[in-house]
C-alpha positions in Angstrom: 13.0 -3.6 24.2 12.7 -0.6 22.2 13.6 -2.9 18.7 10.9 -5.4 19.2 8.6 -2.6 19.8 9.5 -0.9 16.5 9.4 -4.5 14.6 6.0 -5.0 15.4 4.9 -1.5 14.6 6.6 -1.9 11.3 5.3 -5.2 11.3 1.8 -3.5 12.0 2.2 -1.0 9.3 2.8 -3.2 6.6 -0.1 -5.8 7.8 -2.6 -2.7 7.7 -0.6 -1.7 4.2 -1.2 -5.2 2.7 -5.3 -5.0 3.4 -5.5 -0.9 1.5 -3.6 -2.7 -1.1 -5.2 -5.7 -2.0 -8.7 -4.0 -1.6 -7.7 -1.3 -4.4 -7.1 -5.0 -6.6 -3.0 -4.7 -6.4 -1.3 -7.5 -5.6 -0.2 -7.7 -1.4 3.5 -7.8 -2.4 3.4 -4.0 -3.1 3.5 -3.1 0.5 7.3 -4.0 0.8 8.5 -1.4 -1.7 7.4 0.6 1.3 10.6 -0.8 2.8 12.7 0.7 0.4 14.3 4.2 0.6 13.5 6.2 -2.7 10.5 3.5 -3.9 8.1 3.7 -1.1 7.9 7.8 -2.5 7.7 6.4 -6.2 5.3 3.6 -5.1 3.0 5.6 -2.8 2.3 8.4 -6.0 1.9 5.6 -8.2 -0.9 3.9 -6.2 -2.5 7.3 -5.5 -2.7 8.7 -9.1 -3.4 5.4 -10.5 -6.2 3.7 -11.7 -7.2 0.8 -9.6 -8.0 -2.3 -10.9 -11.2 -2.9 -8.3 -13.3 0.2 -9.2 -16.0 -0.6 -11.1 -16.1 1.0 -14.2 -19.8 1.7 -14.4 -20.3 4.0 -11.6 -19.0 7.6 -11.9 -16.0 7.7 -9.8 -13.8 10.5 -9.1 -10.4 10.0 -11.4 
């Protein structure tokens, strides 16, 4: 019982994942490197100190 509950919280995670993603204009696919060990840490700075491809370039945004 305990594994299906896990699946569908991971399976939860990376649904809610997928939306923060594609809304910052990555593609969805992204959100499995968060399956992956060492990535998910290199993945997760990458989308953070990035620049996203949906922010519109002329407001003054925090960078």
């Amino acid at each position: 019982m305990e594994y299906v509950l896990i699946f569908l919280f991971m399976l939860f995670t990376l649904w809610l994942g997928s939306k923060i993603v594609e809304k910052a204009g990555y593609p969805k696919l992204f959100v499995l490197c968060l399956l992956i060990p060492i990535l998910n840490i290199a993945m997760i700075w990458f989308f953070a100190f990035s620049k996203w491809p949906n922010l519109k370039s002329d407001i003054d945004q925090i960078t």
